[in-house]
Structures are given as structure tokens and as C-alpha cells.
C-alpha positions as a Markdown table, in Angstrom:
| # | Residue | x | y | z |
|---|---|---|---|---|
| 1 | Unk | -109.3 | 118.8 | 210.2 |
| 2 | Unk | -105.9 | 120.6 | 210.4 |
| 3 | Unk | -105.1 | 122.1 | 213.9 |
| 4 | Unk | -104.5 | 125.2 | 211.8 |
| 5 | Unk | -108.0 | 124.9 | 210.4 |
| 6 | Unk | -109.6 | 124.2 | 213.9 |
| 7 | Unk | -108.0 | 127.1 | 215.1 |
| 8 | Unk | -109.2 | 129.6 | 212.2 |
| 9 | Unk | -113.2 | 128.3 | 213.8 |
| 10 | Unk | -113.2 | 127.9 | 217.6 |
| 11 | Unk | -111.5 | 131.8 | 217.5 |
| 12 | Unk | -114.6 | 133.5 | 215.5 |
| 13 | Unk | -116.6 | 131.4 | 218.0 |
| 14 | Unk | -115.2 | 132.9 | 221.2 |
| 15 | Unk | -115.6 | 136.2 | 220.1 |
| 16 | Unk | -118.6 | 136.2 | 219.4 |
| 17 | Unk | -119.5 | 134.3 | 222.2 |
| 18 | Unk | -117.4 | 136.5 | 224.6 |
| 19 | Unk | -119.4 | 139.4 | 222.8 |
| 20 | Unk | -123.0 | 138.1 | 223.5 |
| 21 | Unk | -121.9 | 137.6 | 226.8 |
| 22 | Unk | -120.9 | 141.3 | 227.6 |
| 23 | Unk | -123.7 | 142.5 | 226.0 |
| 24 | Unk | -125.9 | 140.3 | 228.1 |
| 25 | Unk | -124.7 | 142.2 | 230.9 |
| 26 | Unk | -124.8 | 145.6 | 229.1 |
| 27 | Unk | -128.6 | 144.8 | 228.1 |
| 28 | Unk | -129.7 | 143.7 | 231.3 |
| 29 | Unk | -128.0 | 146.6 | 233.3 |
| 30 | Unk | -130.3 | 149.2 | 230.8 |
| 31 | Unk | -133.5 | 147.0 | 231.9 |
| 32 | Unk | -131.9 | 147.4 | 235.5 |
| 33 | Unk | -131.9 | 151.3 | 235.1 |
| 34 | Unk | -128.2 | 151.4 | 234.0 |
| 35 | Unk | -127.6 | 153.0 | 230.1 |
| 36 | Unk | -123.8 | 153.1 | 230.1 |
| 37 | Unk | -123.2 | 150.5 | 228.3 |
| 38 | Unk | -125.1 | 151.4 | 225.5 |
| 39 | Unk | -124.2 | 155.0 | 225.9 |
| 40 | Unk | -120.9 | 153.7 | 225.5 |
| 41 | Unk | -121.5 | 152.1 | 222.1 |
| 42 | Unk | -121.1 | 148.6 | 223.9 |
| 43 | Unk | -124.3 | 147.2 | 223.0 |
| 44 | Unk | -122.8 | 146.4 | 219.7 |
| 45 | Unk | -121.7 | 142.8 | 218.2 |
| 46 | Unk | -118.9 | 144.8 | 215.9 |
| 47 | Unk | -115.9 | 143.2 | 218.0 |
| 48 | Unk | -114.0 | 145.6 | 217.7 |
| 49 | Unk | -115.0 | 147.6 | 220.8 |
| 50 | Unk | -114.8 | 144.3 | 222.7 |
| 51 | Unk | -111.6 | 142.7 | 222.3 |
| 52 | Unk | -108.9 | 142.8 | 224.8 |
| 53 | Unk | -105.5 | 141.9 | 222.9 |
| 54 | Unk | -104.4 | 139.2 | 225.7 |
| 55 | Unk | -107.9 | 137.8 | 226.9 |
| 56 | Unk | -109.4 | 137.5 | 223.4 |
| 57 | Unk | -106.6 | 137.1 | 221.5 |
| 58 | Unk | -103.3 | 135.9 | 222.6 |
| 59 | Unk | -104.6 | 133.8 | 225.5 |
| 60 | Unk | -107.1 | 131.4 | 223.2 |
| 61 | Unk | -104.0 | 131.1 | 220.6 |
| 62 | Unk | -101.7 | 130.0 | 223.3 |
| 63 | Unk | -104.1 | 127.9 | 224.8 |
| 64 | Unk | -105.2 | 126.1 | 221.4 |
| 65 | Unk | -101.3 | 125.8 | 220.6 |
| 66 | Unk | -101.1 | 124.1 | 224.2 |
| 67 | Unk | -103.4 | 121.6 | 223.1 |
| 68 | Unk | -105.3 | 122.8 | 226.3 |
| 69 | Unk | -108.2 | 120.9 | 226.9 |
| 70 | Unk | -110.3 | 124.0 | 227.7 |
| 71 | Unk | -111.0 | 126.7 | 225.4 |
| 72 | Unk | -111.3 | 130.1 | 227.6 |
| 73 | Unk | -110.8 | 133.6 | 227.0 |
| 74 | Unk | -112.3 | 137.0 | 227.9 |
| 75 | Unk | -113.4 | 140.7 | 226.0 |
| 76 | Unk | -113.2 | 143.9 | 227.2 |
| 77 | Unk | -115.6 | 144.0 | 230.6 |
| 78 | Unk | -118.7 | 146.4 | 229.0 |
| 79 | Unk | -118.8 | 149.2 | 231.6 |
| 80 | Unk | -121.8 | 149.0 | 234.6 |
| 81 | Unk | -122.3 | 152.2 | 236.9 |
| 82 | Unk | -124.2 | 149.7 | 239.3 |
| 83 | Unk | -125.1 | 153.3 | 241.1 |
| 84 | Unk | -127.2 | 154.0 | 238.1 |
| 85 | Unk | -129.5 | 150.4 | 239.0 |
| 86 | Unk | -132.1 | 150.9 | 240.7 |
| 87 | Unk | -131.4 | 148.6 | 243.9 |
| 88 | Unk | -128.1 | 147.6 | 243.2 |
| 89 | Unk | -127.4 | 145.1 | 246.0 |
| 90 | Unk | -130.4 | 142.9 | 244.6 |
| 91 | Unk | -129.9 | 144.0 | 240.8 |
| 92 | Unk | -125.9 | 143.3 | 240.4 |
| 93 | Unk | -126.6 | 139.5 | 240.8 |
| 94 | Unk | -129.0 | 140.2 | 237.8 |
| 95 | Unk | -126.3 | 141.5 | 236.2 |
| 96 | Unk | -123.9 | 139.7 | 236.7 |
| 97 | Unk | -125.5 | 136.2 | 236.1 |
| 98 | Unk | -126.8 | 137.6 | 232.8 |
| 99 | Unk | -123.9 | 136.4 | 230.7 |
| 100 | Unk | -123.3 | 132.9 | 231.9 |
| 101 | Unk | -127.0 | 132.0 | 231.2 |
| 102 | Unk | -126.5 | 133.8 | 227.7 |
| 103 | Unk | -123.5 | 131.2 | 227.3 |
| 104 | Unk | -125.4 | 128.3 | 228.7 |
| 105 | Unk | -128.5 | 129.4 | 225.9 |
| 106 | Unk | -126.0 | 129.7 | 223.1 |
| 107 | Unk | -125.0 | 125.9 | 224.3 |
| 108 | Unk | -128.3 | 124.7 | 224.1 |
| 109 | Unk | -129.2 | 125.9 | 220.8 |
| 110 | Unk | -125.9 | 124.9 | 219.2 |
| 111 | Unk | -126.5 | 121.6 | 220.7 |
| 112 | Unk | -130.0 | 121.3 | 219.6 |
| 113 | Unk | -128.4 | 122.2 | 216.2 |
| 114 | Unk | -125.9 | 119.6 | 215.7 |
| 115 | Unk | -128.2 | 116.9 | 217.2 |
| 116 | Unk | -130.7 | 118.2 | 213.8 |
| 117 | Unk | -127.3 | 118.8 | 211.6 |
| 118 | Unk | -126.6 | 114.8 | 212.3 |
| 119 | Unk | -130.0 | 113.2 | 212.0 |
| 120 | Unk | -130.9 | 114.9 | 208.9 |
| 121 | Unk | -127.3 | 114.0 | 207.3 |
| 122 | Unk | -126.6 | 110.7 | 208.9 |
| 123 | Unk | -128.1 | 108.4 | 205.8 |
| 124 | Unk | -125.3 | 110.7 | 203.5 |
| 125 | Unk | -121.7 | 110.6 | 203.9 |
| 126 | Unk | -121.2 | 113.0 | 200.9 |
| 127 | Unk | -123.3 | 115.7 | 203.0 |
| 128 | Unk | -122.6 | 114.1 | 206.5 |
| 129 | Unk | -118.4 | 114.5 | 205.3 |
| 130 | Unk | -118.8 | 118.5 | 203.5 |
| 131 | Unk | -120.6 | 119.8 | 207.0 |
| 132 | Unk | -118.0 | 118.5 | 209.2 |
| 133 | Unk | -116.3 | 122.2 | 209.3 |
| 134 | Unk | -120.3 | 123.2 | 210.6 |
| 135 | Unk | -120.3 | 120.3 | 212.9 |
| 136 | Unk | -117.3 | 121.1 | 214.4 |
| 137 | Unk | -118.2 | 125.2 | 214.8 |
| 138 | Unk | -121.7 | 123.8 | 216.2 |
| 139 | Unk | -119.2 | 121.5 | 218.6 |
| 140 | Unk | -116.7 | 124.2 | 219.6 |
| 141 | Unk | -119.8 | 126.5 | 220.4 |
| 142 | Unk | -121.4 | 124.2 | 222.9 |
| 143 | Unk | -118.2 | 123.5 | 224.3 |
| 144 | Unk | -116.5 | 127.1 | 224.7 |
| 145 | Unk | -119.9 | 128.4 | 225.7 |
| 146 | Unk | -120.2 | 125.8 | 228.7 |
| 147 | Unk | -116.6 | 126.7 | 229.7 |
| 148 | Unk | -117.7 | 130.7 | 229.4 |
| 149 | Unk | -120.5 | 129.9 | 231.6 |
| 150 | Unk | -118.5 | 127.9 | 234.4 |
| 151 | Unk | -115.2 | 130.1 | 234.7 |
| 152 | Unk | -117.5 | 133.1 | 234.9 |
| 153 | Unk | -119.4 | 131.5 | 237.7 |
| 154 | Unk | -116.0 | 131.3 | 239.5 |
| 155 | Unk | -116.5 | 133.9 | 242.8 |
| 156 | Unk | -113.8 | 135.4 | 242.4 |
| 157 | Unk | -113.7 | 139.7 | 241.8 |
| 158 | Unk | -114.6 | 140.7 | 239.2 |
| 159 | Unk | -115.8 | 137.5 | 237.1 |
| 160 | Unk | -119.6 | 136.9 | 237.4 |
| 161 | Unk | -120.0 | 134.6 | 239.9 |
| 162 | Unk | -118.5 | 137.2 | 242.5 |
| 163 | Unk | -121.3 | 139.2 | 241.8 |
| 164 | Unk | -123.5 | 136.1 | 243.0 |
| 165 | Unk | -122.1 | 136.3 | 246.3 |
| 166 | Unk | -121.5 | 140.0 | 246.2 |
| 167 | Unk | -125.4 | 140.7 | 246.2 |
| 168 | Unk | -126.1 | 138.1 | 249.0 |
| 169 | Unk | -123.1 | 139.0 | 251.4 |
| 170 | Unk | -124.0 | 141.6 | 254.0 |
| 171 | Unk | -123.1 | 144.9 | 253.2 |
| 172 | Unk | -119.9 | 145.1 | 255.5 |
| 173 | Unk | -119.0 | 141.7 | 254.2 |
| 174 | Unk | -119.8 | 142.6 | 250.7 |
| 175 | Unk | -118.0 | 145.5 | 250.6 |
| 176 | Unk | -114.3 | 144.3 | 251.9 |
| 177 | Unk | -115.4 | 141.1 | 249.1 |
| 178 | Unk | -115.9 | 143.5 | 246.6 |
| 179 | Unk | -112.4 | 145.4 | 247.5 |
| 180 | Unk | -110.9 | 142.0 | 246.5 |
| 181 | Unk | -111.7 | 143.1 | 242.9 |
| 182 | Unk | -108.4 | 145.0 | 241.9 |
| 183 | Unk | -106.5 | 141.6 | 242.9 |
| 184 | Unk | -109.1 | 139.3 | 241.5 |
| 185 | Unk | -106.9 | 139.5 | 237.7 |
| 186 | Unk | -103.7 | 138.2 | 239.1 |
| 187 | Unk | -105.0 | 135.5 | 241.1 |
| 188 | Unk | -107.4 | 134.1 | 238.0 |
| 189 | Unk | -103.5 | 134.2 | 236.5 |
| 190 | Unk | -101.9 | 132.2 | 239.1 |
| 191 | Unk | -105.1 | 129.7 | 239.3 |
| 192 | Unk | -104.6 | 129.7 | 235.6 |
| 193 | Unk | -100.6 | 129.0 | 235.4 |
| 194 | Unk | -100.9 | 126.3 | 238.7 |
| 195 | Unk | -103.7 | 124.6 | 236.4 |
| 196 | Unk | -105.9 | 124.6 | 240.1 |
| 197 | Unk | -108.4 | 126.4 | 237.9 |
| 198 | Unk | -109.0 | 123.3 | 235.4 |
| 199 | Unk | -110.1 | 121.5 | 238.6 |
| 200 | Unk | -112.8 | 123.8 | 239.5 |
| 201 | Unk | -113.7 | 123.9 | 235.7 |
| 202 | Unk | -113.2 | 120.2 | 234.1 |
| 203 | Unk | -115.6 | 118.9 | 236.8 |
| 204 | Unk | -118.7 | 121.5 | 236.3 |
| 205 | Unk | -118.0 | 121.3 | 232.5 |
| 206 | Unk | -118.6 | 117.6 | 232.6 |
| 207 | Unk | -121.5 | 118.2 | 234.9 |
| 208 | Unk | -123.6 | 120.5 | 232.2 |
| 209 | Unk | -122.4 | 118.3 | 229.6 |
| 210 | Unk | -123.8 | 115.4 | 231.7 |
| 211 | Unk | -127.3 | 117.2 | 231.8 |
| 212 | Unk | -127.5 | 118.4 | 228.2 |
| 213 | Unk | -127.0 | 114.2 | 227.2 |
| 214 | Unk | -129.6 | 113.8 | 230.1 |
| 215 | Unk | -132.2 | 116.5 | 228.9 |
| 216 | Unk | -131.5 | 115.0 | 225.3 |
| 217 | Unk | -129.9 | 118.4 | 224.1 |
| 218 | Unk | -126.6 | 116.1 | 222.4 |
């Protein structure tokens, strides 16, 4: 496959994986007591309330014209009044773990769906040869999903895994951690630009990737 080719999949695949995953967090902040998100018209899979030009646009183009070896990107954050849960110290790590295990589901299943894809084509190489474009959306899934899962898990304000340690801070701690949040978008740059970001990433990526060969999932 061309790279131009490669390109025009693994895109439609981070969006809509970037989409379930702020949904996830929209959805499970309703159950929590919070209906912005939907009152907001963000419970939606139309992207076009969800993309952010840089994070799920340029930033994937640049990166798959890099040649980067990870796939990452971002949408538009779906909006959380976390005063509106109803005990929002304990609920926001709800919250906020909500998309990552979304991502780590979507993994699974695309996994689960290749391994099926391959043994039920592996005695035709017409068939085996015409799905390779499926086989390779099926492969760019499980792989941009993983990475979704781990650089959101990163606890650093305002991705995911902050929330983690947000909810089990105490509250004096948690609240100058949580102030961290409106410089929490130019250091994810800098750990981005420095490439000190791949070496928290490329390790747990391998990890999950590890487990899923483990657990028979690839």
C-alpha cells in the first residue's frame, strides 16, 4: 500500500476513535449526574463537533508524513461541569478513565477481528490479497487505539490520567495539581517536540501489545 493510501485509512480511524473516546467521557459523566455534554450536542459521532483543526488534523498528517512511529492525535475535549457529578472527587476518576478503556475495548475487538479476518482467509490469497486495505484499518485501529489509551493515561492536566491522580490527591494537593491544567497543553508540546514523550509511550504500547499476544487477542 501507498503511503498516500495508508494515510487516507489510519485518519478516518483516529477520528472516530478520538470520537468514541470523548463520548465515553461525555456518556459516563450523564450516568455520573453531569448532562452537558449531551446538552451540548456532544454525544454525537457526526465529527464535526469534535474535531480540533491541529490535534485531529494537522498533527496526525504531520506525524504520518514524519514516518513517526506513533500515531496520536486529539478532538475537541467534550465539556464536563464535574460540579454537576454527584461526588466529584470520587466520580472525575470515573470520568476521566472512561475513554482510555473505550480505546483499550475498541483494541480488543479490532484485534479479535483481524485474528478471525486471517484465519478465515489464510487458505486464499485472492481473498487474503483484496482485504489487505481491511487488514490494515483492523491493524491501524488496534494500534492508534492502544496509543490513545496510553498518552491519555499520561498525568499530566488535563489528559486523563491526571484525573487518576486528581481524584486520589488530597484536596489541598489536588487542587494546586489541578491548577497545573492551563500549562498542561504546552508542556505535552515540549514532551512531544524533545520526543521524551515516545519514551513514556513506546514502552507501555509494547506492554499492552505484549498482553493482547499473551491473552491470544493477535
Amino acid at each position: 500500500m501507498t503511503q498516500v493510501s495508508e494515510l487516507a485509512i489510519s485518519i478516518p480511524v483516529l477520528l472516530f476513535s478520538v470520537i468514541i473516546h470523548e463520548c465515553a467521557h461525555g456518556w459516563t459523566a450523564e450516568k455520573f449526574g453531569d448532562p452537558t455534554a449531551r446538552a451540548m450536542g456532544r454525544l454525537t459521532l457526526n465529527p464535526l463537533p469534535h474535531i480540533d483543526p491541529f490535534g485531529t488534523v494537522l498533527l496526525p498528517i504531520l506525524l504520518a508524513m514524519a514516518k513517526s512511529p506513533i500515531m496520536i492525535g486529539w478532538a475537541k475535549p467534550v465539556p464536563v461541569n464535574f460540579q454537576n457529578l454527584r461526588n466529584p472527587k470520587k466520580d472525575i476518576l470515573w470520568v476521566g478513565i472512561s475513554g482510555p478503556v473505550v480505546n483499550i475495548l475498541m483494541a480488543i475487538v479490532s484485534g479479535l477481528l483481524s485474528k478471525i479476518l486471517i484465519l478465515a482467509t489464510i487458505n486464499n490469497a485472492n481473498i487474503f490479497s483484496v482485504l489487505l486495505p481491511i487488514r490494515f484499518m483492523l491493524k491501524t485501529s488496534i494500534d492508534i487505539n492502544i496509543i490513545l489509551a496510553v498518552f491519555n493515561m499520561t498525568p499530566i492536566p488535563p489528559l486523563d490520567g491526571s484525573r487518576f491522580v486528581y481524584s486520589l490527591l488530597p484536596d489541598k494537593l489536588a487542587y494546586y495539581y489541578g491548577s497545573m491544567e492551563k500549562y498542561g497543553f504546552f508542556v505535552l508540546l515540549l514532551l512531544m517536540y524533545t520526543g521524551i514523550l515516545n519514551f513514556f509511550i513506546v514502552p507501555l504500547y509494547s506492554a499492552v501489545i505484549f498482553i493482547f499476544h499473551f491473552l491470544r487477542i493477535l
